[in-house]
C-alpha positions as CSV (number, residue, x, y, z in Angstrom):
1,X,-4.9,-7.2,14.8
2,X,-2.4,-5.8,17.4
3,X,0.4,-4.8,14.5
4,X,-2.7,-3.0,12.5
5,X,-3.3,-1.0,15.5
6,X,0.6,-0.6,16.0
7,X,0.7,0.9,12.3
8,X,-2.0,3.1,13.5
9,X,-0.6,4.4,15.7
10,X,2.6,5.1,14.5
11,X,1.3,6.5,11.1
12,X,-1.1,8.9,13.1
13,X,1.9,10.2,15.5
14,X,3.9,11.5,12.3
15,X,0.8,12.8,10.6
16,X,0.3,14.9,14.1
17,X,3.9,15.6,15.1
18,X,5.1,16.7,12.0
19,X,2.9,16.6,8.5
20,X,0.3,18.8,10.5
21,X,2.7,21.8,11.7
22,X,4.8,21.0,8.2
23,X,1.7,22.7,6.3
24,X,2.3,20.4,3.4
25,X,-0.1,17.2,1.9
26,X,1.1,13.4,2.4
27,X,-0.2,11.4,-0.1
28,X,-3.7,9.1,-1.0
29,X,-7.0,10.2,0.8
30,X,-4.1,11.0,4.3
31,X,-3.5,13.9,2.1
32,X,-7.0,15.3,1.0
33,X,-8.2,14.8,4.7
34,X,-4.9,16.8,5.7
35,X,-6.0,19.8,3.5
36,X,-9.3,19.9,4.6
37,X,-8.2,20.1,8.3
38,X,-6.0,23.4,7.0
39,X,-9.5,24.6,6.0
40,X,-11.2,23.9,7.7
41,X,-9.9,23.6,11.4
42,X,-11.7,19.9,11.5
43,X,-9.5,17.0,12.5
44,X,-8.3,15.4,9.5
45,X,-9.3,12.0,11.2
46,X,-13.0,12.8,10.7
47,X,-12.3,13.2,6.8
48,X,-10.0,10.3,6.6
49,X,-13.7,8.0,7.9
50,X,-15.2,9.9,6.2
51,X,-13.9,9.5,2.3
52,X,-12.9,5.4,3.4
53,X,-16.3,4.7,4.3
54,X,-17.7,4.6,0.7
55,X,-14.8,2.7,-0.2
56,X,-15.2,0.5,2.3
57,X,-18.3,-0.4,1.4
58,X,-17.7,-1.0,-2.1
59,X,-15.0,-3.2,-1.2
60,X,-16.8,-5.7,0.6
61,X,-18.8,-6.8,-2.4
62,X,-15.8,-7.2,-4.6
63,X,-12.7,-7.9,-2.0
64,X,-11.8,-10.2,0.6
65,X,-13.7,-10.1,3.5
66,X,-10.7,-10.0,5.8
67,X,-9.3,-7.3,3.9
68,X,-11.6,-5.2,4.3
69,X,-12.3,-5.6,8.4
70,X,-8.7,-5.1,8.7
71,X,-8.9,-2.0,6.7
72,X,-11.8,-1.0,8.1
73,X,-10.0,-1.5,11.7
74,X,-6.8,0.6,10.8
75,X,-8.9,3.5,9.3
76,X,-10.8,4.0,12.5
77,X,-8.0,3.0,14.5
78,X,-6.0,5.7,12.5
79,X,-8.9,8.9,13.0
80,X,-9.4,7.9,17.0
81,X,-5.7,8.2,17.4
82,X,-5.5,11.5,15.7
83,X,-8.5,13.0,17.6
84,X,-6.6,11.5,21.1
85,X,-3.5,13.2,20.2
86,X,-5.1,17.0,18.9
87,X,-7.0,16.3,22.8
88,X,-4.2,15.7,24.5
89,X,-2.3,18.1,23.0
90,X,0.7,16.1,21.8
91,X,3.9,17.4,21.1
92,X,4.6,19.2,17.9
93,X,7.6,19.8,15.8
94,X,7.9,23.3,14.5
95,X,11.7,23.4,12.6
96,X,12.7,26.7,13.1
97,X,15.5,26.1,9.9
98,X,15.5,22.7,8.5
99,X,11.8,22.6,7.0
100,X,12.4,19.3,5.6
101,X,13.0,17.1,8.4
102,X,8.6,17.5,9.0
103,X,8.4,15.5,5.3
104,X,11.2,13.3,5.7
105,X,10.2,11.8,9.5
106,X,6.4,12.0,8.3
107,X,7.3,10.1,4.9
108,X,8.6,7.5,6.8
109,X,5.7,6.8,9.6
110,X,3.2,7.0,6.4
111,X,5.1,4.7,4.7
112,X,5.0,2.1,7.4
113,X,1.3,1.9,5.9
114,X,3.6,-1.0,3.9
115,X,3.4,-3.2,7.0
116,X,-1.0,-3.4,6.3
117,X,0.2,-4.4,2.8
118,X,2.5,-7.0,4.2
119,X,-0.3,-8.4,6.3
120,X,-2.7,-8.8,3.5
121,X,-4.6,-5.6,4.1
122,X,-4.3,-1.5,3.1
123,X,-4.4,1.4,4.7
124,X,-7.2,2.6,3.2
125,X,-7.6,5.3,0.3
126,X,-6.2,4.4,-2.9
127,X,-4.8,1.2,-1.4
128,X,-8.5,0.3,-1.5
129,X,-9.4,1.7,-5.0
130,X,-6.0,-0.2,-6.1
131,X,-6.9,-3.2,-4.8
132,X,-10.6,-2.9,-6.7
133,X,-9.0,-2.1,-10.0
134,X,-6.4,-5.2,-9.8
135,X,-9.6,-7.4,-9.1
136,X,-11.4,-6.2,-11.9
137,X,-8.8,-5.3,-14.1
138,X,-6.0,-7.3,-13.3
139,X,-3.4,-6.2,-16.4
140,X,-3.7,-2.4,-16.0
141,X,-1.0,-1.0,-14.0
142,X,-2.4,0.4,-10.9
143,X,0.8,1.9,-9.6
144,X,0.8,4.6,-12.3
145,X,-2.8,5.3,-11.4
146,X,-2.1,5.7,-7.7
147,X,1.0,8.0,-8.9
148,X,-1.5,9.7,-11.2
149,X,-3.3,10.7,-7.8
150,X,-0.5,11.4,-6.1
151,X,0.7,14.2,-8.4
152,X,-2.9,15.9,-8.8
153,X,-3.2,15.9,-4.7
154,X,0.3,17.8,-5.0
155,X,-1.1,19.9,-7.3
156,X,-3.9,20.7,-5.5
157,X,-1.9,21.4,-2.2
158,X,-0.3,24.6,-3.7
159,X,-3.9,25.9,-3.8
160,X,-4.5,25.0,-0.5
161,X,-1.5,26.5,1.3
162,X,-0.6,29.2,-1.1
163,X,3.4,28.3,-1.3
164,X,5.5,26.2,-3.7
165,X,7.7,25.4,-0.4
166,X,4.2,23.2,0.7
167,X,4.5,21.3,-2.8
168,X,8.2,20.7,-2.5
169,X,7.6,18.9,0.9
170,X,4.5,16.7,-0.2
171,X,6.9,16.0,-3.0
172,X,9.7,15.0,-0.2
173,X,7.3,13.1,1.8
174,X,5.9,11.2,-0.9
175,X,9.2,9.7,-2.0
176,X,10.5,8.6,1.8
177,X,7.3,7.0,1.8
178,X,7.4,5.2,-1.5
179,X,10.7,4.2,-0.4
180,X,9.9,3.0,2.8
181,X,6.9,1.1,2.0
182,X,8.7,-0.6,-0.9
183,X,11.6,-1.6,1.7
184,X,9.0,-3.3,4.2
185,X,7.6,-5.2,0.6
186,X,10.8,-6.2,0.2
187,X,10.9,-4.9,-3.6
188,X,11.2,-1.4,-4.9
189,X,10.2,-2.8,-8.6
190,X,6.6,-2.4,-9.8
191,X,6.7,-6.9,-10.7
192,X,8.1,-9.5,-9.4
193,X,8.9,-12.7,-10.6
194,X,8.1,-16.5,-9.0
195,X,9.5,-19.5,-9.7
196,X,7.6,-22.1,-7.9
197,X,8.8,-26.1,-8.1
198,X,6.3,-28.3,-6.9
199,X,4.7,-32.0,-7.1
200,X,0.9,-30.5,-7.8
201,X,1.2,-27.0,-9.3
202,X,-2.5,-27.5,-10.9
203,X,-4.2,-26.4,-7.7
204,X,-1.7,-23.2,-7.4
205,X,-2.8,-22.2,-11.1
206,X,-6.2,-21.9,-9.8
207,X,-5.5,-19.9,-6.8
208,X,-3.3,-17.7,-9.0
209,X,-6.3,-17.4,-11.6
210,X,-9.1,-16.5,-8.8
211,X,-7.4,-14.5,-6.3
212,X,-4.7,-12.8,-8.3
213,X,-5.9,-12.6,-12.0
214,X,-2.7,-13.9,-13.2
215,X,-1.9,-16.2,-15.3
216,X,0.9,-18.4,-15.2
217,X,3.0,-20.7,-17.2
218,X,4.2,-23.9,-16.2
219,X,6.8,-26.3,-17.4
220,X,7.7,-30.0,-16.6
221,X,10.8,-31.2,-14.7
222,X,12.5,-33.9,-12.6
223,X,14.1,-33.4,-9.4
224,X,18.1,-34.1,-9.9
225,X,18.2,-35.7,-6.2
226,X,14.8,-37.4,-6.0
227,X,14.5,-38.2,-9.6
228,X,10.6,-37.3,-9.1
229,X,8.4,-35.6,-11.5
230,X,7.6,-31.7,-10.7
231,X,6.1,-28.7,-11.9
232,X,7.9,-25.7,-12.8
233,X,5.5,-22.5,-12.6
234,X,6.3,-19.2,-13.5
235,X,4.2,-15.9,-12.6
236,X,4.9,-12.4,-13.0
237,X,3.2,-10.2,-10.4
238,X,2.8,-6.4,-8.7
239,X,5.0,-6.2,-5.9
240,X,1.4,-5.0,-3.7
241,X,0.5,-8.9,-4.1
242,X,2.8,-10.6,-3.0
243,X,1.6,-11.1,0.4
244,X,-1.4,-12.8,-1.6
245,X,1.1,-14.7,-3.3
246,X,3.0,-16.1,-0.2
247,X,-0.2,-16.8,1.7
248,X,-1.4,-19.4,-2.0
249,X,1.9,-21.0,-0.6
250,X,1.2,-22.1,2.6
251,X,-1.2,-24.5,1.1
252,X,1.8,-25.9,-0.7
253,X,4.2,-26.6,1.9
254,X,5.7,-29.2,0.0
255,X,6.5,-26.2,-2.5
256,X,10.1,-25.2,-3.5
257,X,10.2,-21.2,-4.3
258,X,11.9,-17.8,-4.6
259,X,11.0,-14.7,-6.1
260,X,13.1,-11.8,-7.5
261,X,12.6,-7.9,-8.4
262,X,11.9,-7.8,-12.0
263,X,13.7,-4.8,-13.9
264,X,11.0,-4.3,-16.8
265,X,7.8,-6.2,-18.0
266,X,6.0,-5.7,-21.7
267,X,3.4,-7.3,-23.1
268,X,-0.7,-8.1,-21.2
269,X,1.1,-7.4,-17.3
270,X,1.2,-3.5,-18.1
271,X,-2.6,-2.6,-19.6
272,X,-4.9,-4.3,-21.5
C-alpha cells in the first residue's frame, strides 16, 4: 500500500510541476481530466475521481477484488495529492526556451504508473477498461485499443489548447511514458513468452485458464540430473500480465522458469 501511495505521489508531482504549466494532454483519463482543468479552471484531480469511479465500479463485478481497492486507493490517493499541491502552491516549471523538457520529465513520472502494474494493480483509466476487456475478451489485443485512445485524446488536445506545439508535446510525453512503463515491466514487447518446467504443471493450466484466459501447451520431459518426470509448459502472454503470471508461480515453488520478449505473435493471441 505504501509504494501505491509512493506512485501517487510521484505521478501527481509531474502532472502539477510540469504537464499543468506545459499546456499539453498526458495520456488515458490523466489526460481528459487535464483538459478539462484548462477549461475549466477545476482541479484535474476532481475529474480524474470522477471518470474512475464508474470504472471502478464496473470493475469490481468482473476483476479481482484486490485490484480494484488498490486502484481505487491510487486514484484517490492521486486527486488528494493534486488538490494539496494547487493549495499549497507548489513549485512550477515554466521553460522559458526548451518547451520539451515539461513532456519529457512529466512522461516519465506518468509512466511510473508501470510500478501499479508491477504490483498487480493499475492506475486507473484505460488500465481499468484494459484489464475488463482481457477478462472478457482475452485474444483481442488491448494495447492497440489503449493506443487507439491515446491518439484520439491527442487529437482532441489541439481543440482544447488551440496549437499544434500542445499536440507535439502530448505526443512527446506519451512515448517517455510508454517507454518508461515498459522498462519497469521489464519488456517493451506487446507478448511475452514462458517456459515453465515443473513436477505438476496441471494445476498451473488451470490458473492460466481462469485468471489469465490463456491457454497453454504442455509437453513431457525428464530431468537430465534427477532423471524425474516433468512438465514442460509453454504460454504466450501481454506483457501487462505478467505480474499475474509471476504471482500463479509462487504456488509452484518447486517450478523451474524464465520468460523472454517475444518479437511477433500471429494466430488466436492478436484478435478473435
Amino acid at each position: 500500500m505504501l509504494l501505491t501511495l509512493l506512485t501517487a505521489f510521484l505521478v501527481a508531482m509531474g502532472m502539477h510541476v510540469f504537464v499543468y504549466p506545459g499546456h499539453f494532454a498526458p495520456s488515458g483519463v490523466d489526460g481528459i481530466a487535464t483538459m478539462l482543468q484548462s477549461l475549466t479552471g477545476v482541479n484535474a484531480g476532481l475529474f480524474i475521481v470522477l471518470l474512475n469511479l464508474p470504472l471502478l465500479i464496473t470493475a469490481w463485478f468482473i476483476l479481482k477484488r484486490r485490484y480494484v481497492i488498490y486502484t481505487l486507493v491510487y486514484t484517490v490517493s492521486l486527486s488528494v495529492f493534486l488538490f494539496l499541491l494547487e493549495a499549497v502552491g507548489f513549485y512550477q516549471f515554466v521553460p522559458e526556451t526548451d518547451h520539451i523538457l515539461p513532456a519529457v520529465f512529466g512522461g516519465v513520472a506518468q509512466g511510473l504508473t508501470g510500478i501499479m502494474l508491477r504490483i498487480g494493480s493499475s492506475s486507473g483509466g484505460v488500465d481499468i477498461m484494459g484489464s475488463m476487456i482481457q477478462k472478457k475478451m482475452p485474444h483481442m489485443n488491448v494495447e492497440r485499443i489503449i493506443s487507439l485512445i491515446s491518439v484520439l485524446i491527442v487529437g482532441v488536445s489541439f481543440f482544447v489548447y488551440g496549437n499544434l506545439n500542445s499536440v507535439l508535446l502530448s505526443v512527446v510525453e506519451i512515448f517517455v511514458c510508454e517507454r518508461v512503463t515498459a522498462m519497469i515491466l521489464r519488456s517493451s514487447r506487446n507478448a511475452v513468452k514462458f517456459e515453465v518446467v515443473a513436477s505438476d504443471v496441471e494445476a498451473l493450466k488451470s490458473g492460466i485458464l481462469q485468471d489469465l484466459g490463456h491457454g497453454a501447451t504442455v509437453l513431457s520431459g525428464k530431468g537430465l540430473y534427477s532423471k524425474q518426470e516433468k512438465g514442460i509448459l509453454f504460454c504466450v502472454v501481454n506483457h501487462r500480465q505478467i505480474p499475474a503470471f509471476l504471482k500463479l508461480l509462487e504456488k509452484h515453488p518447486d517450478a523451474f522458469v524464465y520468460y523472454v520478449d517475444v518479437m511477433g505473435v500471429r494466430g488466436r493471441f492478436d484478435r478473435e
